[in-house]
C-alpha positions as CSV (number, residue, x, y, z in Angstrom):
1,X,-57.3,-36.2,8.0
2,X,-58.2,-33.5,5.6
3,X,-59.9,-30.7,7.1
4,X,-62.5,-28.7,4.4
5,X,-63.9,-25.1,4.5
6,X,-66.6,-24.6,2.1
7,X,-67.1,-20.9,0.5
8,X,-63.4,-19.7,1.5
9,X,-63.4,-16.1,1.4
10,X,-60.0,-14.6,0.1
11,X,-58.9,-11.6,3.0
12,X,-57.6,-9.5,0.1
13,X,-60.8,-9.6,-2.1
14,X,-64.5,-9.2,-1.7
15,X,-65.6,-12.5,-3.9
16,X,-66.2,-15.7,-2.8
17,X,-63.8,-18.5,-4.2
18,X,-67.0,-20.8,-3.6
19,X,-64.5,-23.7,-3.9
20,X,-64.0,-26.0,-1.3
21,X,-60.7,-25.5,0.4
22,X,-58.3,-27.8,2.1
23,X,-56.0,-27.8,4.8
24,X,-52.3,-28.7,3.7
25,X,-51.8,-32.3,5.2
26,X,-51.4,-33.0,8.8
27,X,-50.8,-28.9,9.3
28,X,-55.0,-27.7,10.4
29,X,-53.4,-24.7,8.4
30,X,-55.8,-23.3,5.2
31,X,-54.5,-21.7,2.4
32,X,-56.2,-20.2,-0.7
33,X,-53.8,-22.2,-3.1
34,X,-55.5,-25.1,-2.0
35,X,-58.6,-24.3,-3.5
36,X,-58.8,-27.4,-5.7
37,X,-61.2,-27.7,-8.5
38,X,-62.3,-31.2,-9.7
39,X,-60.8,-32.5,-13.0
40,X,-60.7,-36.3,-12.3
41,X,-62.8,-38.8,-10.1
42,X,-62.2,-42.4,-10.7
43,X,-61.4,-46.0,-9.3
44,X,-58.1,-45.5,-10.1
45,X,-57.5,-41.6,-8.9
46,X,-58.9,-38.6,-8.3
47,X,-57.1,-35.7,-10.1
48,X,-58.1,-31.8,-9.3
49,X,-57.1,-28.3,-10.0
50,X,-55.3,-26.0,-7.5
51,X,-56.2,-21.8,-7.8
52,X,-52.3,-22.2,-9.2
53,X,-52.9,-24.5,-12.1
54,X,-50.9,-27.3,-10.3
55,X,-52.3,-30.7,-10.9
56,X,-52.9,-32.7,-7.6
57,X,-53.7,-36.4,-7.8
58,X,-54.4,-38.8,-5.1
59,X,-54.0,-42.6,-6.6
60,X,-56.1,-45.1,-4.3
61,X,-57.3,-49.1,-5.6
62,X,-56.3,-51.7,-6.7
63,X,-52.3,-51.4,-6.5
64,X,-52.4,-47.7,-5.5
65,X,-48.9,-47.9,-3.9
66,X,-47.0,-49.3,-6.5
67,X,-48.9,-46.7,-8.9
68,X,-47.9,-43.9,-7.2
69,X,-44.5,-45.3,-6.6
70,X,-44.3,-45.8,-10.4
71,X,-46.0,-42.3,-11.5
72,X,-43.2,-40.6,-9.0
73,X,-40.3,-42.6,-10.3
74,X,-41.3,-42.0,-13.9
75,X,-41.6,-38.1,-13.5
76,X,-38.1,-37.8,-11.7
77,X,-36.6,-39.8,-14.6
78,X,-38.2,-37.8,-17.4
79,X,-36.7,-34.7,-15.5
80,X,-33.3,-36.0,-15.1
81,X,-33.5,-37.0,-18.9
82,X,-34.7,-33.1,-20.0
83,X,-38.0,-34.7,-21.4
84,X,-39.9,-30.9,-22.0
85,X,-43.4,-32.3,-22.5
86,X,-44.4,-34.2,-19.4
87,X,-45.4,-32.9,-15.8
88,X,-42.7,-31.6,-13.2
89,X,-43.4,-33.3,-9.7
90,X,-43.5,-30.6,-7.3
91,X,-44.6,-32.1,-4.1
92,X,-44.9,-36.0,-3.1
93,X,-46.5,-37.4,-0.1
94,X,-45.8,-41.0,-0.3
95,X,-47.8,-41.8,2.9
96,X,-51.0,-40.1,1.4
97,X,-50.1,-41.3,-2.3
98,X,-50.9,-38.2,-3.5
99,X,-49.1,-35.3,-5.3
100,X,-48.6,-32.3,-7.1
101,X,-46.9,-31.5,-10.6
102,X,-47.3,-28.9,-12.8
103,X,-50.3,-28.6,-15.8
104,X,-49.9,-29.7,-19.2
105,X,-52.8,-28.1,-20.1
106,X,-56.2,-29.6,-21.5
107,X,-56.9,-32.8,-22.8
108,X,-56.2,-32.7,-26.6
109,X,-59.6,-34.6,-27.1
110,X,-59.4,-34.3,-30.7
111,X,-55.7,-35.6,-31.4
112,X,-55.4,-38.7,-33.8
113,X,-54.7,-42.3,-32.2
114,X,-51.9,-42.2,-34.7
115,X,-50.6,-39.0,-33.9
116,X,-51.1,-40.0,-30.3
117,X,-49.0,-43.4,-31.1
118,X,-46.0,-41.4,-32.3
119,X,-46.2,-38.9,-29.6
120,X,-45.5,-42.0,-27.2
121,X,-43.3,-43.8,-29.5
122,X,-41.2,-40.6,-29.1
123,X,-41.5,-40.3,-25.3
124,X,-39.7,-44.0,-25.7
125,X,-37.3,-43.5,-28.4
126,X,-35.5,-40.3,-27.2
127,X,-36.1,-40.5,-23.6
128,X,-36.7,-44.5,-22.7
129,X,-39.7,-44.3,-21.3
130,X,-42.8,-46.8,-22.7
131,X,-45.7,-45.2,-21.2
132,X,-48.0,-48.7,-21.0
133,X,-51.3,-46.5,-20.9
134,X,-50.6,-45.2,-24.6
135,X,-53.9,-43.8,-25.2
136,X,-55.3,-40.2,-26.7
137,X,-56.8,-39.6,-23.4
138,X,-53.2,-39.1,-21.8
139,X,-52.1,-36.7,-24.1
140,X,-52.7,-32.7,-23.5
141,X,-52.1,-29.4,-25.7
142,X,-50.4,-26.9,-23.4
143,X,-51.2,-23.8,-24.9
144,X,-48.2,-22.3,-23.1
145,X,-45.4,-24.2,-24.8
146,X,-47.5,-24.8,-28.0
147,X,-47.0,-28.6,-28.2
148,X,-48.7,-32.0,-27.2
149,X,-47.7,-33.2,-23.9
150,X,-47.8,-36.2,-22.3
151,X,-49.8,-37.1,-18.7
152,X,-50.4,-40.3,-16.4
153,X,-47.4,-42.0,-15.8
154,X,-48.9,-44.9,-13.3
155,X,-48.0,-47.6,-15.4
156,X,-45.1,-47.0,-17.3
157,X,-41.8,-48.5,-17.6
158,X,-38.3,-46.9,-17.3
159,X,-36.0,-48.2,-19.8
160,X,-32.5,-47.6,-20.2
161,X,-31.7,-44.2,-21.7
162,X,-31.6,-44.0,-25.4
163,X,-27.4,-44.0,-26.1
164,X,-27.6,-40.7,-27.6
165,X,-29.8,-38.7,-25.0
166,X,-27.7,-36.0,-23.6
167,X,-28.5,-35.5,-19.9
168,X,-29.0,-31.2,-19.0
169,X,-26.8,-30.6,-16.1
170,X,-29.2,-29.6,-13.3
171,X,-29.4,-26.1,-12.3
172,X,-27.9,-24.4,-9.7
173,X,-30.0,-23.4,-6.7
174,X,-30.8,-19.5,-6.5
């Protein structure tokens, strides 16, 4: 069970966050990163803002578990495969079916459904993932990397990898 603190006031400041704050799971303990800001609130999921940027989304309906399960799998694969224009997962909590990944920035609400259709047709071509949800509503504009990215993995399908993608090494721990 979540625990929530309304009006959270940061030790360090005198301002109010006047966000509602939320204990990390199971821990009772309350930190200001957790200050999540809604973005999303659907059937389907319910996708808000941390003080950080970092996306968290909680799948629940129909089929939550193998959503999440999917979403999960799809980001670790796009990783592995050095796909630069999709979320990094950065915490999972299976039991919850929730996580966290990093932002891709705003919704590109303007973006073409046919520059929308090669933006996915890409995703699959060079990195062998077909996205299922291909929609202009799951594509962003980060403004930090300057290009379209690509969000909302639930129900997408791994394919094999393309026979010319070369796989980064990963990196080595600091």
């Amino acid at each position: 069970m979540e625990n929530e603190i309304a009006g959270y006031r940061n030790p360090t400041s005198s301002k109010n966050l006047n966000k509602s704050v939320t204990a990390a799971p199971g821990t009772g303990f309350v930190n200001p990163a957790m200050a999540l800001e809604p973005l999303k609130d659907g059937i389907r999921s319910e996708v808000r803002i941390d003080f950080y940027g970092n996306v968290h989304k909680r799948l629940r309906g129909t089929d939550a578990d193998k959503r999440y399960a999917t979403e999960v799998a799809v980001l670790k694969v796009l990783e592995q495969r050095g796909c630069p224009y999709v979320p990094r997962l950065l915490e999972e909590h299976p039991e919850q079916l929730y996580f966290v990944s990093t932002n891709c920035g705003k919704i590109a609400s303007q973006i073409s459904k046919d520059k929308s259709d090669r933006l996915f047709a890409k995703l699959e071509k060079e990195y062998g993932i077909r996205h299922l949800d291909a929609e202009p509503r799951n594509i962003t504009y980060n403004d930090k990397l300057g290009c379209f990215c690509i969000i909302d993995f639930e129900l997408a399908e791994i394919l094999p990898p393309p026979p010319d993608l070369v796989i980064p090494l990963p990196k080595p721990p600091l």
